[in-house]
N, C-alpha and C positions, 0 to 999 in steps of 0.2 A: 533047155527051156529059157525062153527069152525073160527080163527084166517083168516087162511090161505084165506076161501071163503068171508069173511068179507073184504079183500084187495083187493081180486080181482073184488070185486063189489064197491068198494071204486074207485079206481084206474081207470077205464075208465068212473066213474059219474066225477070225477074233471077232466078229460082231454075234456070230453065234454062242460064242465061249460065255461074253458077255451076257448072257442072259440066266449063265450057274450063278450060284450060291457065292454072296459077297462074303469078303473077308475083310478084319479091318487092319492082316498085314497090306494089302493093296493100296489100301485107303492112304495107312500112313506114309509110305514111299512113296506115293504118284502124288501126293497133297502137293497145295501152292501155300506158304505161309506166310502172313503181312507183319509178324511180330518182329520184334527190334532185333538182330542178330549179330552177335559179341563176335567180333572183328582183331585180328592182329597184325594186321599190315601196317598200324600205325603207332607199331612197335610197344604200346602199354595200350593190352587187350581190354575191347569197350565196347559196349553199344554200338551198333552203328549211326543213330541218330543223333549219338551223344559227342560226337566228334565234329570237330571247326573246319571240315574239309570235305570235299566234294566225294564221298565212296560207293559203291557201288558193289552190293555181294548178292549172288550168283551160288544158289544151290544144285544138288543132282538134276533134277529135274528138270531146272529149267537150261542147261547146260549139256546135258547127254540125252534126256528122253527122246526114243524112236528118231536118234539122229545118225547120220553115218561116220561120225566120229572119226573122220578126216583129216579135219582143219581145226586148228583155235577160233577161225574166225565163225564157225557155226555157234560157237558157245558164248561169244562176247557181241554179235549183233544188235543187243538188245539197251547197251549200254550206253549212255547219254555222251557225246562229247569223245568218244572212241569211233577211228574211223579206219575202217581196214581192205588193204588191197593186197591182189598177187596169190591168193587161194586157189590159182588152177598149175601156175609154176615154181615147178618142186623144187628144180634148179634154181631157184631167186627164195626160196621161201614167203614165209609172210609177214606182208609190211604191215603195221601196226601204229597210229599215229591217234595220238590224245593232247586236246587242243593246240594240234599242230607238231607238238613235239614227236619226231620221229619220220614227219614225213620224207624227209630228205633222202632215206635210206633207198640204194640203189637196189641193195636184196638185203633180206635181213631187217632186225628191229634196231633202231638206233634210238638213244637219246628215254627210253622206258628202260625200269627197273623190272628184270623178272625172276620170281624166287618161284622156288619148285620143294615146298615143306620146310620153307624157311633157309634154302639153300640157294645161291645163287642160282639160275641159269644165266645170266649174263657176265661177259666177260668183264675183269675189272675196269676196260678202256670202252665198257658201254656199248660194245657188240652181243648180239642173244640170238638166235636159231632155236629154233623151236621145235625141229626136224627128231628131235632126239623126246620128245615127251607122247607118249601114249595119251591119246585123247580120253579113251577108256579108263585111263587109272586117273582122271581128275573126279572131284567129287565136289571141287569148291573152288570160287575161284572170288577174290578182292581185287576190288579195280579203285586205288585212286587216282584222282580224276586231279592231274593239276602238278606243276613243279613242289619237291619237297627232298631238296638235299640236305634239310638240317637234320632229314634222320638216314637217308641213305646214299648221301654223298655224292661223288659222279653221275653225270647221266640219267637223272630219275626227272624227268619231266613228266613224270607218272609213276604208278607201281599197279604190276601184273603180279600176285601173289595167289599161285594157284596152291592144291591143296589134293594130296589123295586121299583116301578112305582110311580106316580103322582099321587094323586086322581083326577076323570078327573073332565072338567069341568060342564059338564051337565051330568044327569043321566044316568047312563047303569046299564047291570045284561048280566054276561059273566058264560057259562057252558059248561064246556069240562067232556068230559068220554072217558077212554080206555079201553083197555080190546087187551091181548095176551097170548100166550105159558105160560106155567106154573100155570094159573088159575088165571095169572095178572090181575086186575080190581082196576082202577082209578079214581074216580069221584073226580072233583071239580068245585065250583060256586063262585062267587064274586059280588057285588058289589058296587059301590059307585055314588057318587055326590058332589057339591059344592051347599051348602049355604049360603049366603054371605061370611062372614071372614072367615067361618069353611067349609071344606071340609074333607072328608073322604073315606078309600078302604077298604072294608072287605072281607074277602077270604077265605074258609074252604076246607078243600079236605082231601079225605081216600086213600089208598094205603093199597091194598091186593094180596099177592101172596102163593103159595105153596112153589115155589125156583126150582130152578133146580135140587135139590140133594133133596137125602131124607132126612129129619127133618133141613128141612133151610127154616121153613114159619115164614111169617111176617105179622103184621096187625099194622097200625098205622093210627091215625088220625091228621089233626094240623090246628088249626086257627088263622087269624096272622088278625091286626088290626093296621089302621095307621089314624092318625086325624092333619091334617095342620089349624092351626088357625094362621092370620094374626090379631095382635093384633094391632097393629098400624102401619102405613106405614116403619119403620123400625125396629121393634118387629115379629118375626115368633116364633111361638112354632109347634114342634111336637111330638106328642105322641104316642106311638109305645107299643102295646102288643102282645102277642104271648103264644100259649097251645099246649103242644104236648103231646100225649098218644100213646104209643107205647106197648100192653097189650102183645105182644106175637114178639117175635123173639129170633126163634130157632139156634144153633149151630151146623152144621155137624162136626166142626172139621177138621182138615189135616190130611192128608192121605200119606203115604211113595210112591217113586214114584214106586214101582212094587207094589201098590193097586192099581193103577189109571185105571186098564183094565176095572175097573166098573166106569167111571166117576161121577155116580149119586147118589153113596153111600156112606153115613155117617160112621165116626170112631164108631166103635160098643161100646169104653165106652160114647163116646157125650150121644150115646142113652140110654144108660144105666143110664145114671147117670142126664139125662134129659135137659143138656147143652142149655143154652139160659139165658133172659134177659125178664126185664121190666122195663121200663119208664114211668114217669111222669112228665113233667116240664114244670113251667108257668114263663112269663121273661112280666116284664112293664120295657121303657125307656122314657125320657122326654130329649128332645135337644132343648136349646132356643138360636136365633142367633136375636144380637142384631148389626145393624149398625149403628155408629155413625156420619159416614160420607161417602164419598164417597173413603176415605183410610183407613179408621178405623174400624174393627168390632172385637166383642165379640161375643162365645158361648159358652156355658155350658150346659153339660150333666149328667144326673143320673140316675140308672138303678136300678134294683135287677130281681135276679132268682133265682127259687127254681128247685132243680131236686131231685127226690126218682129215689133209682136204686137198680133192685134188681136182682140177677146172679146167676146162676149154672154152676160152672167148673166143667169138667170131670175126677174129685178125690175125695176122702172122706175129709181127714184132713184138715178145713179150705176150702172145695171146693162149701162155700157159703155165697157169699159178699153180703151187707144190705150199703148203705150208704144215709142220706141226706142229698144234699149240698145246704145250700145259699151262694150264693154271690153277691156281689152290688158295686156299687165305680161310683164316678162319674169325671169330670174335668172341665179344664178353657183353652179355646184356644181363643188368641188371637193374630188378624193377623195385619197388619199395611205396608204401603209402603210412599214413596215420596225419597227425594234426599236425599245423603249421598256425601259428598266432592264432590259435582258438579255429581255424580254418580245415575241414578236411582237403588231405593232397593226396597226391598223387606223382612219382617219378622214375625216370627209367634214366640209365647212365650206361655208356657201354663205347668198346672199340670194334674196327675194322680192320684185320689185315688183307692186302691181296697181292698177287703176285703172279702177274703172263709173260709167259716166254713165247714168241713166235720166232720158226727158225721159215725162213721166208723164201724162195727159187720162186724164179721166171721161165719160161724157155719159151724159142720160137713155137708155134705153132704150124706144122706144117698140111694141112687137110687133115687134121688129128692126130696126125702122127707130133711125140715131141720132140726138136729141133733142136739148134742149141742153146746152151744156159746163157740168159743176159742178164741176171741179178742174181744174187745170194747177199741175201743180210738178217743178222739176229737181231729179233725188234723185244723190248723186254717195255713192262708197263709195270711200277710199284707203286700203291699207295696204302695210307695208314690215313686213320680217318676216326675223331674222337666225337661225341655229342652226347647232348645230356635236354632233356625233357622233361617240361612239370607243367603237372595238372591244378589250381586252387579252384577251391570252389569257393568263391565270393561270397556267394550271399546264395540262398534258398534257391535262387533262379540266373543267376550268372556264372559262370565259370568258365577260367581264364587258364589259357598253354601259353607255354613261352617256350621255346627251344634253341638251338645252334650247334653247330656241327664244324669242326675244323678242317679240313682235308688237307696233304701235302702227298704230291704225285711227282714221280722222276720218270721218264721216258728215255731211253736209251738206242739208238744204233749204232750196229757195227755193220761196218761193208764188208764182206767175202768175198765179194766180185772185184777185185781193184785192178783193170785191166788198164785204168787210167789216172784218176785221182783217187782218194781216199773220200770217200763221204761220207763214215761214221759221225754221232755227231748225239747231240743229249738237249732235251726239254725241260724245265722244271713247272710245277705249276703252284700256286697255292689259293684257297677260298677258303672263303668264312662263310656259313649262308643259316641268316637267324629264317627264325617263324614266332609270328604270335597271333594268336584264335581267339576269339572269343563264343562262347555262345549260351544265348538265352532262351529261358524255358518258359512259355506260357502254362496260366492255369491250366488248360486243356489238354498240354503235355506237348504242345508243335515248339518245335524249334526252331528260332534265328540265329545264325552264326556267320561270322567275318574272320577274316585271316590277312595277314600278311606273307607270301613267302617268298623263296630266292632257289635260284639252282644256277649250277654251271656245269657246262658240258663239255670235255677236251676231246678233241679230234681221235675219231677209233685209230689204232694202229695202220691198218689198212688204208683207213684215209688221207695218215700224215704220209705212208708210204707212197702216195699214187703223184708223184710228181708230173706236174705239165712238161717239164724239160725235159722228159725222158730218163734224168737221172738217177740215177740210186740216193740212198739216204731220207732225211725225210724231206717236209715242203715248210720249208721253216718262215714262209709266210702266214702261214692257217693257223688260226688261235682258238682258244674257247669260247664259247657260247655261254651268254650269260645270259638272268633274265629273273624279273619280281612280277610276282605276280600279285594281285590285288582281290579278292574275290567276296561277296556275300550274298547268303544262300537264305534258303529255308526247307526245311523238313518234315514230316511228321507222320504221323497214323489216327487217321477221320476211324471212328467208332467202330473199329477193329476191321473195315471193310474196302478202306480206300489208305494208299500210301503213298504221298508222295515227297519228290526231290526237285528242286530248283535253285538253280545257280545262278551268279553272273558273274564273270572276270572279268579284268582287261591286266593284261603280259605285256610288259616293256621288253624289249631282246634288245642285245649290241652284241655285235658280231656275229650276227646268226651262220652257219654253217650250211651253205646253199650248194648244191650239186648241179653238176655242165659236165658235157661230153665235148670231144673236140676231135676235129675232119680223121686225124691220123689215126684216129687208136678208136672206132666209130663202138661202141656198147661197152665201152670203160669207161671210168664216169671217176672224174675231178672234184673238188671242193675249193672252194674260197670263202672268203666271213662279207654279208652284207657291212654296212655301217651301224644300222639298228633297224629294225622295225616294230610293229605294235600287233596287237592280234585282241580283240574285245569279242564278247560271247555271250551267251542265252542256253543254258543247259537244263531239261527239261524231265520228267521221269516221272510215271504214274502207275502202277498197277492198283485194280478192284476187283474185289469179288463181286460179280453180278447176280449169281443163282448157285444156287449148290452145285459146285463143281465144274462152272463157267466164270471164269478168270480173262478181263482184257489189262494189256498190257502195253504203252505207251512209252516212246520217247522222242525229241527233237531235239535238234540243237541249230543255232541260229549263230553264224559267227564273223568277223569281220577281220583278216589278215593280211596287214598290206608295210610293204616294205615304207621307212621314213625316210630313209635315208641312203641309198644304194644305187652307187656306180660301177658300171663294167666298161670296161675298153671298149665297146661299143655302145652303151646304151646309158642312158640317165633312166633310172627303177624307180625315183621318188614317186607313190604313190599308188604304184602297182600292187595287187591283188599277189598272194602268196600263191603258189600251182600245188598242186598236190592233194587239197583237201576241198570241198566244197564248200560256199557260205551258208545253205542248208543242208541236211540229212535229216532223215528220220526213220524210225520203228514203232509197227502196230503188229500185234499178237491177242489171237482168241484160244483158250487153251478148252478140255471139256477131258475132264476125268470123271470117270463114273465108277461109284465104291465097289464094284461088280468085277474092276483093270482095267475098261477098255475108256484109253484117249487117244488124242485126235487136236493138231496144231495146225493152226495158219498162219503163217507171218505172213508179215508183206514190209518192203526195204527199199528207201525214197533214197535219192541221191542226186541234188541238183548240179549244175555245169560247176566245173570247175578249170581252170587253165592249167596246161601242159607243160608254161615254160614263163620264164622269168616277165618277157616282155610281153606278158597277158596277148598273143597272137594265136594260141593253141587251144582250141578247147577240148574238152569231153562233155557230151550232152548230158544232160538230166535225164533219168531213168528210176523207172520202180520194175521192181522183182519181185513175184510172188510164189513161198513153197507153204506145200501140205506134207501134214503129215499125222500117221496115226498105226494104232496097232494095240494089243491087249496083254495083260499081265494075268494070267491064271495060278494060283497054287494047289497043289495038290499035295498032302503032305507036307512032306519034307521037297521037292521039286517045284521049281517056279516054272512056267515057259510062257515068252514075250514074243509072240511073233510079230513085223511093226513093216510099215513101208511106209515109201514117202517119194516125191515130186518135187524138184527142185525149179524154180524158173517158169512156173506154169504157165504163164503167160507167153513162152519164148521170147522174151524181148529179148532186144540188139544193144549191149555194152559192152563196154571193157571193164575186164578181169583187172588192169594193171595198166598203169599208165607211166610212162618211162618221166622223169622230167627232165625238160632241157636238152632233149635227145638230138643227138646231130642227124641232120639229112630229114626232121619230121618223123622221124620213128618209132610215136610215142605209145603206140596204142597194143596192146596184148586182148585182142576180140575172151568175150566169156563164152561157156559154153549155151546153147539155147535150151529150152526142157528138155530135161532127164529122172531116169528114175534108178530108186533101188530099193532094195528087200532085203530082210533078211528074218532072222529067227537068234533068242537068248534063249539058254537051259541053264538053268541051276538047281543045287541039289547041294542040301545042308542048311544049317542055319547060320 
């Protein structure tokens, strides 16, 4: 049975359903809520209104409802000032970029912070794939919106801190399957229970597709493991594992934009030379939170993961990377509040360790076959990293943060490959990076608030490793990224019915970290540091309840990123337009739950031109996308069933998925796919 007849038999059983006997479990899980929501990405758990910094939190709802739980970027679209590409290849993963930061990233998320239950998923040198998290086991997801290394050091020119669910408290077993367009099929099951002190949630799910383009199939599997043990009334431990195999993801490659007539076809050398990936990586954490009192607590975290990764570029020299990386690190957060000169506080204090090993092989590439080894070198990344954060509250209606953070990072290589010179060789790096917020409360209860902050970014591993010369060791020209950012906002919640967020920054950068490919080595991709540039903004956010059970939801952003100062061996950059991200984007969302199960979404997803490449010659056109989607929640008992379908791209428009930057030969463009559809069905059973 095709996609398409599988919706349309979907689609009027849950409009039927909907006309049984409401329930107000329904009611409460499908709800949209405008109340203030207690946040901890900002390391001393707050309000979200209540804080001097641009955030953004993201419930079940609006984050997994009747979605195909694929991609992250299904769950974060909605998010002001987050702009995300590369959702159709698997091989590249998905780029991720918040006011600008991150866009450089060839594959993969660079320059954002991503915690996965307060555990890192990003590498300590600022690398994070995503490849390894179960869309399904997210339940929550914090997005701030803005550099802030004075709480979590490296590479945070944002934080992605998503969040899984509760083990519940009596037994369940939840099973969803989809299946759409392109030979999509989704299975996944879970579950859990509470026995006395210990509770637990288990979760497995596969993800299989063909792709939309020829040789862009994927096959992955992953299982993620969470266990709460109350050990004593003020002693919680939790333990958190996770597996992910990713045995097959293919690469089509970019395309110039007069190939694009064929949307569905791959670079002829991808094929040739058999361009893709494999994964393997297993991550255990442990977080214990200890309170002392009713102002005092302590926790501490510890981690390690392993990841094998294994690659085919589409070139011979060097166009087959072998890497296994562990890493591990753990810390100490400690929170504390009561009076300060008659003033109530607020503060958090705590350390960072981390610590990546990558043991690193090249080899030829021979039409997929691999060839022989041109590099072997152990690349190792250490850092320790101290900060401390206070809250005062001024006065009735001001209150004032102050933070800072110290980092000290050592970078290491050794050459194994010395067929010629020795190129081992070592970095050191060190930063300080303060922050201070303010913000004030009107009668009414809206908020203004101002900030100052700082970040700095050191070149990933991979990138210090990708030398223009060919050589081994690292590229001991490329430095970090640094950058203040400036911002004041407003917030708040209109008569419990309207919510909104509005920002404005402007980002000074020196050195920014710009990415270029070059003739010889064509979809490898270089780095070098601008001089500085500037990047100024307009961040925007709104949701309302309209009618019972009719929710619009709103965002734009309006941004201006242009290099100051930047020269290449060919070109003078001053004043060019940054590539990567657009100077407008936006999100509109009508949502309609009815207490009965049965809702039904539309978004729609603005993207204006933005340039390809440094010397503003390339563009991507402005584009809107529009999907549906809908499907019905029924209980019965103790059994839920969710049958949901949905429409992606309803309009078929013509974009790109992914846009390479600075690609040599023009080869920037990765076509998206045009409308598609998919179905499926939830069972659950338990409470």
């Amino acid at each position: 049975m095709s996609v398409k007849s599988s919706a349309i038999l979907v689609l009027p059983f849950a409009m039927a359903l909907a006309k049984g006997e409401q329930t107000d479990a329904s009611q409460d899980t499908l709800r949209f809520d405008l109340r203030p929501v207690t946040v901890t990405a900002s390391r001393l758990e707050s309000a979200d209104i209540n804080l001097p910094v641009a955030i953004t939190a993201l419930g079940k709802s609006e984050i997994a409802l009747g979605q195909r739980q694929l991609v992250l970027k299904e769950s974060l679209a909605a998010v002001p000032g987050l702009y995300a590409l590369n959702a159709e290849n698997f091989a590249q993963d998905l780029r991720v970029a918040i006011r600008g930061f991150g866009s450089r990233a060839a594959f993969g998320i660079r320059g954002i912070k991503i915690l996965m239950d307060g555990i890192p998923e990003s590498t300590p040198d600022g690398q994070a794939q995503v490849d390894n998290i179960d869309m399904g086991f997210i339940s929550r997801a914090e997005v701030i919106r803005g550099p802030i290394s004075a709480l979590y050091g490296n590479a945070s020119g944002g934080v992605i801190a998503l969040s899984s669910p509760l083990p519940p408290a009596e037994w369940m077993a939840d099973a969803r399957i989809t299946g759409g367009d392109f030979n999509f099929r989704q299975r996944r099951i879970s579950t859990g229970q509470t026995l006395g002190p210990i509770s637990y949630l288990l979760t497995a799910s596969k993800n299989e597709t063909d792709g939309f383009r020829h040789h862009s199939e994927m096959k992955s599997s992953v299982i993620n493991g969470k266990v709460k043990w109350v050990v004593t009334p003020r002693l919680n431990l939790t333990i958190l594992v996770s597996r992910a195999d990713s045995p097959l993801a293919n690469d089509p490659g970019a395309l110039k934009k007069d190939g694009m007539t064929n949307r569905t076809a791959a670079r002829e050398q991808n094929v040739t030379f058999k361009a893709g990936e494999e994964v393997l990586q297993s991550k255990a954490g442990v977080v214990a939170e200890l309170v002392f009192s009713d102002y005092q607590t302590l926790s501490a975290r510890g981690y390690t993961s392993k990841r094998g990764f294994r690659n085919r570029l589409p070139f011979m020299s060097g166009g087959q990377v072998q890497f296994d990386r562990n890493f591990s690190g753990g810390g100490l957060l400690y929170t504390a509040s009561g009076w300060l000169l008659g003033r109530p506080y607020r503060m958090s204090a705590g350390i960072d360790l981390e610590s990546q090993h990558d043991d690193r092989h090249r080899y030829d590439n021979l039409d997929g076959i691999r060839g022989d080894e041109t590099l072997h070198q152990l690349e190792q990344f250490g850092s320790v990293g101290a900060f401390v954060e206070e809250e005062v509250q001024v006065t009735k209606s001001v209150a004032f943060t102050f933070g800072g953070r110290l980092d000290a990072i050592d970078v290491t290589v050794q050459d194994k490959f010395m067929d010629d010179a020795d190129d081992s060789g070592e970095r050191r790096f060190t930063a300080f990076s303060p922050l201070m917020g303010m913000v004030y409360t009107f009668k009414n209860g809206l908020k203004a608030y101002a900030n100052i902050a700082s970040s700095f970014e050191t070149p990933t591993l991979n990138e210090l490793s990708s030398n223009p010369d060919g050589t081994a060791g690292f590229n001991d020209e490329l430095n970090p990224q640094r950058s203040v950012n400036y911002e004041i906002g407003a917030k708040g919640i209109l008569n419990g019915r309207l919510r909104f967020d509005l920002a404005l920054f402007r980002i000074n950068l020196s050195d920014e970290l710009v990415p270029y490919e070059l003739e010889a080595f064509p979809g490898r991709t270089f780095y070098r540091n601008a001089g500085s540039s500037q990047r100024k903004g307009m961040e925007a956010g709104v949701t309302a309840l309209l009618e019972k059970g009719l929710t619009a939801s709103f965002s734009a952003t309006f941004s201006d990123f242009r290099y100051s100062d930047f020269e290449t061996a060919y070109a003078l950059l001053d004043g060019k337009m940054q590539p990567g991200v657009p100077a407008r984007f936006g999100y509109g969302e009508l949502a309609y739950v009815t207490s009965s199960g049965l809702f039904a979404k539309i978004q729609a997803r603005y993207s204006g031109e933005f340039f390809a490449d440094d010397e503003n010659e390339v563009k991507e056109p402005a584009y809107s996308v529009l999907d549906w989607r809908m499907g019905f929640r029924k209980y019965i008992g103790e059994w839920m069933l969710e049958p949901f379908a949905g429409v992606n791209n309803l309009l078929d428009s013509d974009y790109s998925a992914n846009v390479r930057l600075n690609a040599w030969g023009g080869r920037h463009f990765e076509p998206a796919p045009g409308r598609h559809f998919y179905a499926g069905v939830r069972m659950r059973v338990g409470k």
